[in-house]
Backbone as ProteinMPNN parsed JSONL, in Angstrom:
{"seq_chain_A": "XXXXXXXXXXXXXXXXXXXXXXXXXXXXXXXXXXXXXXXXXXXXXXXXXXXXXXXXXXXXXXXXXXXXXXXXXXXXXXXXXXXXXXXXXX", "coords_chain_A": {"N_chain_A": [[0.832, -1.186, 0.0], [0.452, 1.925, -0.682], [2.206, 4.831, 0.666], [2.847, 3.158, 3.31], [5.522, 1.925, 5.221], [8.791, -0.055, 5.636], [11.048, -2.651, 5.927], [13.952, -3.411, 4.989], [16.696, -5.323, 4.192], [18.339, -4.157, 6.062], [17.796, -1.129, 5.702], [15.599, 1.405, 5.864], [12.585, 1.813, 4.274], [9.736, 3.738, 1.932], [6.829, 2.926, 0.452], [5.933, 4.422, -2.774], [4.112, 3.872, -4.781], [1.761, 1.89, -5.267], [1.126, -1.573, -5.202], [1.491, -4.651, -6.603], [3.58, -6.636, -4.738], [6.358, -8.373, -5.618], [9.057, -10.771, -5.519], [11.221, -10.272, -6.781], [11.059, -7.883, -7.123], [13.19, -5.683, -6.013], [13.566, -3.275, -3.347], [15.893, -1.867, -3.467], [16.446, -1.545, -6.146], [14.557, -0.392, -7.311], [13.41, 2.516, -7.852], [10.821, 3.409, -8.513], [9.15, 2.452, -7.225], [9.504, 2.512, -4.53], [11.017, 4.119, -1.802], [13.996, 5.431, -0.371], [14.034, 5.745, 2.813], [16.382, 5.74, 4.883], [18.927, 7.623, 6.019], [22.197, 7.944, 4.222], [25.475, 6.304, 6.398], [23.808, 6.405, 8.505], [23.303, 4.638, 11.461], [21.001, 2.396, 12.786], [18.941, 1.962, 15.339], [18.738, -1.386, 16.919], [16.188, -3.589, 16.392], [14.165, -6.057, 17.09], [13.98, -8.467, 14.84], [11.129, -9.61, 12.869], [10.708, -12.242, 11.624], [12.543, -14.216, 9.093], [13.463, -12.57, 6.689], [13.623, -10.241, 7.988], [15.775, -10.441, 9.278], [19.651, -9.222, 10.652], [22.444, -9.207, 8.435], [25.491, -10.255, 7.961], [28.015, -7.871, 8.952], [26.266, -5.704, 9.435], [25.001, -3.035, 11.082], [24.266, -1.795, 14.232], [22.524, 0.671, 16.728], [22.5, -0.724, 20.029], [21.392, -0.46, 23.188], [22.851, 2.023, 24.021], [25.266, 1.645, 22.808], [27.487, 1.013, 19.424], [26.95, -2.067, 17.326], [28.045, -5.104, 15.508], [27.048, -7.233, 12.968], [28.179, -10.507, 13.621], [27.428, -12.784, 12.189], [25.093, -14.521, 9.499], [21.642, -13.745, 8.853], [20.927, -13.014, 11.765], [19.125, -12.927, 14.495], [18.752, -12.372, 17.193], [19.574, -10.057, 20.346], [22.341, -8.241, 20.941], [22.88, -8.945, 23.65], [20.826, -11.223, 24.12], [22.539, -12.791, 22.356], [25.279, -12.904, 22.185], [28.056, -13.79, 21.239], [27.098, -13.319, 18.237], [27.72, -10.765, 17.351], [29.641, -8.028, 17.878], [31.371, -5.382, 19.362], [31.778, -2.541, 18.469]], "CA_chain_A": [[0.0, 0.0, 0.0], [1.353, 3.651, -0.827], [2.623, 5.605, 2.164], [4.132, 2.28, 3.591], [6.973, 1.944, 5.499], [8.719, -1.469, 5.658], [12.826, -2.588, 6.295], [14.222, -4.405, 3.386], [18.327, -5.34, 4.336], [18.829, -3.162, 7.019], [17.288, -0.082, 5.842], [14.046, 1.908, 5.534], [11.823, 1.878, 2.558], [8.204, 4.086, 1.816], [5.89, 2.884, -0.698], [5.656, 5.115, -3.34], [3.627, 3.505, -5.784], [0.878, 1.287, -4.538], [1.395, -2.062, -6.33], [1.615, -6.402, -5.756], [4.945, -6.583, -4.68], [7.036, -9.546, -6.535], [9.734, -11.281, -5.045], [12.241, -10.132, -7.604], [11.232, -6.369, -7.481], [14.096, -5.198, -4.796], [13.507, -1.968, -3.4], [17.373, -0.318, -3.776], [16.774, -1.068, -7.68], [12.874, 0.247, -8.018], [12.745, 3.716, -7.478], [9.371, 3.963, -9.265], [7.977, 1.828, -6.635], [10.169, 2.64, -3.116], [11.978, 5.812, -1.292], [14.796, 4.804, 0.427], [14.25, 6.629, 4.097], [17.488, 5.875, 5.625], [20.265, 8.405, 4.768], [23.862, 7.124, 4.964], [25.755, 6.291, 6.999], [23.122, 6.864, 9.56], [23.445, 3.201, 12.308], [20.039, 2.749, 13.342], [18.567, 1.072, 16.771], [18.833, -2.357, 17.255], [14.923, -3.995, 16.722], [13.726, -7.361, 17.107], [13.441, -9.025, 13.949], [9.986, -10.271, 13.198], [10.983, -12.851, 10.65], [14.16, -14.472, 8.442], [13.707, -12.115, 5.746], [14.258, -9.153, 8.365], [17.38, -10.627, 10.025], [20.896, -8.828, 10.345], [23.053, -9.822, 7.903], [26.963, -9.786, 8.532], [28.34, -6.332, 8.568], [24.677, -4.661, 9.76], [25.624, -2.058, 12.024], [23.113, -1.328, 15.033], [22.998, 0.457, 17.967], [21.659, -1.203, 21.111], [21.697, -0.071, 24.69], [23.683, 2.576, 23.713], [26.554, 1.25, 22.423], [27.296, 0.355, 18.493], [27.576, -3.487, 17.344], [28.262, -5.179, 14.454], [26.849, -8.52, 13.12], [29.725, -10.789, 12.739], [27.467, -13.737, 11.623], [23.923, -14.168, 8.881], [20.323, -14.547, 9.505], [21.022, -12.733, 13.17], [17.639, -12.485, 14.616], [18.944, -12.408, 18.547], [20.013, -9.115, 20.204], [23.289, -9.065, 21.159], [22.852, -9.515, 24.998], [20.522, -12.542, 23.85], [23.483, -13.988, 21.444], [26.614, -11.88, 22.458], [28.629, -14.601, 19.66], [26.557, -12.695, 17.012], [28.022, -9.418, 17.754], [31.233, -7.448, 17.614], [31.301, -4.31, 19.685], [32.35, -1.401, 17.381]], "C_chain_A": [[0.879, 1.253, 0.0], [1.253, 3.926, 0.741], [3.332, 4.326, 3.291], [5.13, 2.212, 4.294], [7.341, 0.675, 6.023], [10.363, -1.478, 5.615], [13.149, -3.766, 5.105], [16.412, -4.354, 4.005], [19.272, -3.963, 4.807], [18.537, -1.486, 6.499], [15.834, 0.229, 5.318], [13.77, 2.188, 4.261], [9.719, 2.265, 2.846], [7.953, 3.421, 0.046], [5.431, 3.645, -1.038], [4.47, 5.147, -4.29], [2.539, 2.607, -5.345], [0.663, -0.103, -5.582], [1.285, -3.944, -5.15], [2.536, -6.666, -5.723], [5.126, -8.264, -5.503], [8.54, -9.721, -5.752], [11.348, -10.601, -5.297], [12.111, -8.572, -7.755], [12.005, -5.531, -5.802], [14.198, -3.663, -4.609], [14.871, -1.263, -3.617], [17.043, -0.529, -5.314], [15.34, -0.54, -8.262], [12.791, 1.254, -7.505], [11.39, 4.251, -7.563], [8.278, 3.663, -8.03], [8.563, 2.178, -4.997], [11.257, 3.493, -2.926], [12.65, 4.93, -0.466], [14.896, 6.17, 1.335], [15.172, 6.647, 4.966], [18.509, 6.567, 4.783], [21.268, 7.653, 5.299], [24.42, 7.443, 5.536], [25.23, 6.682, 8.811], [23.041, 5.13, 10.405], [21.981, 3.213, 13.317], [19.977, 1.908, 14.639], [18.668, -0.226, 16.488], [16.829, -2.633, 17.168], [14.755, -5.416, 16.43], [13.062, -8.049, 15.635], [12.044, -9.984, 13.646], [9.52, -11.683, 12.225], [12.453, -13.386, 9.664], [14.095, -13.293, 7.513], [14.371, -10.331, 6.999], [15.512, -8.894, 9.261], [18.292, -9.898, 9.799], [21.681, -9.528, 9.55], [24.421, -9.717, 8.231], [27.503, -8.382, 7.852], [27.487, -5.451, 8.884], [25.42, -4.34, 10.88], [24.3, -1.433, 12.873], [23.7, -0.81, 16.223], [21.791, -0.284, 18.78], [22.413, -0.707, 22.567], [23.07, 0.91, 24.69], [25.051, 2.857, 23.216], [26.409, 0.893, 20.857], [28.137, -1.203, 18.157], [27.611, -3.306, 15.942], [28.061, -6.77, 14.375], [27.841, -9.344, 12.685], [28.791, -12.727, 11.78], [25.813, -13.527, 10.556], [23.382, -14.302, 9.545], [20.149, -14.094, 11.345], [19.81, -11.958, 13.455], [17.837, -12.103, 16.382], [19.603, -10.772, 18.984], [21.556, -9.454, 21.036], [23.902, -8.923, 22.893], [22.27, -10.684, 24.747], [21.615, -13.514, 23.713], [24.548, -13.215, 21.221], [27.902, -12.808, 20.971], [28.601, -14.371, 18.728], [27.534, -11.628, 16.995], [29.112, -8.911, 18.032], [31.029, -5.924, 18.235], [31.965, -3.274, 19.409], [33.08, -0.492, 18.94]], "O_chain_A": [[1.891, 1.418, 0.681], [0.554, 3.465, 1.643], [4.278, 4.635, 4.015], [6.031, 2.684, 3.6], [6.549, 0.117, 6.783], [10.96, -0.446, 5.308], [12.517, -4.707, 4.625], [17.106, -3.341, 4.092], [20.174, -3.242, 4.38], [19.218, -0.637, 7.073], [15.123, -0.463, 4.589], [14.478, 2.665, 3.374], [8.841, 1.647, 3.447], [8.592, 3.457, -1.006], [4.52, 4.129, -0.367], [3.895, 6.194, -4.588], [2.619, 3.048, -4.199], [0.118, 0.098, -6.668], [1.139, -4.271, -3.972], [2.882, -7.147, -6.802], [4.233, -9.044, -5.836], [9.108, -8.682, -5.415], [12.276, -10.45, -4.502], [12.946, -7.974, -8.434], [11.417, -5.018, -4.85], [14.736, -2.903, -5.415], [14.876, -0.076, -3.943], [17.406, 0.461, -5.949], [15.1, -0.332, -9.451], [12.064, 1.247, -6.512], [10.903, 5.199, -6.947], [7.184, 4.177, -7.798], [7.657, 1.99, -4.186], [12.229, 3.613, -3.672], [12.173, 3.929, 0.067], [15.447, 7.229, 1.033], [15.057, 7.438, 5.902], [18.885, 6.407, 3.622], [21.339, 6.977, 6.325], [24.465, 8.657, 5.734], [25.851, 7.027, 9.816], [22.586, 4.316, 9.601], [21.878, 3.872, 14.351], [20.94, 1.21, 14.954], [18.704, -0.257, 15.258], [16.149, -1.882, 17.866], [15.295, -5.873, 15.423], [11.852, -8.113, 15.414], [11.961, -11.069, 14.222], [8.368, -12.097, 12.099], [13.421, -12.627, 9.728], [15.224, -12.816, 7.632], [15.316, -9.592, 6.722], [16.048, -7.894, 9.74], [18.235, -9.534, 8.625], [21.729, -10.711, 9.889], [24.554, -8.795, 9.035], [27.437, -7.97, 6.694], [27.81, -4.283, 8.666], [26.221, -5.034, 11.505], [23.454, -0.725, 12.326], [24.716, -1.216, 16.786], [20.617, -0.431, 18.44], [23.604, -0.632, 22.868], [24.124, 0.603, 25.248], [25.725, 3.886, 23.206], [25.293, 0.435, 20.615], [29.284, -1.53, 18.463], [27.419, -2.305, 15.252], [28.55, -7.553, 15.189], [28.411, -9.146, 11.612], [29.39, -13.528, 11.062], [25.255, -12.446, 10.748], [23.667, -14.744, 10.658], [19.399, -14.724, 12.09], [19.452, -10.871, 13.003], [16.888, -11.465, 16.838], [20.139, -10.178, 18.048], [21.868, -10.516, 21.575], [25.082, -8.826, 23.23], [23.026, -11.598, 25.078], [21.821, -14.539, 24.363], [24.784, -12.828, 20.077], [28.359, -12.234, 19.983], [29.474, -14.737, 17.941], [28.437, -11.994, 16.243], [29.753, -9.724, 18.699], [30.434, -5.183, 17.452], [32.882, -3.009, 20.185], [33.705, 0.559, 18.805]]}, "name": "protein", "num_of_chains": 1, "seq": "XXXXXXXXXXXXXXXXXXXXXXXXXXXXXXXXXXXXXXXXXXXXXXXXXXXXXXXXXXXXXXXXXXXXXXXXXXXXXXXXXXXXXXXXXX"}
């Protein structure tokens, strides 16, 4: 649905376009259809993934509890007091 807002590989994305998403239509390469709302280099909060597709991938940069981490492994759905193993403290 237009107006939208949804996390696609660690950053924010509005629905521009109001459409049936497709598997294969990746928001960094569809501008027509999705605003990319995170500017760079901006390290956002730490949030509880609600699914595999919205996991940390290695190299995702979060903060949590005021400190910034860094995921050192995929698929990291735990925070990293949960699964401190995940996590690399920048």
């Amino acid at each position: 649905k237009e107006d939208e807002i949804f996390k696609y590989e660690n950053k924010l994305y509005k629905v521009i376009q109001e459409h049936t998403s497709q598997e294969d239509w990746i928001p960094s390469e569809l501008p027509a259809l999705y605003l990319n709302m995170m500017p760079e280099n901006v390290i956002p909060e730490w949030v509880q993934p609600a699914m595999a597709e919205d996991a940390y991938s290695i190299g995702d940069k979060v903060i949590f509890e005021g400190e910034v981490y860094e995921s050192i492994i995929g698929g990291n759905t735990w925070s990293p007091t949960d699964y401190p193993q995940g996590w690399k403290l920048i």
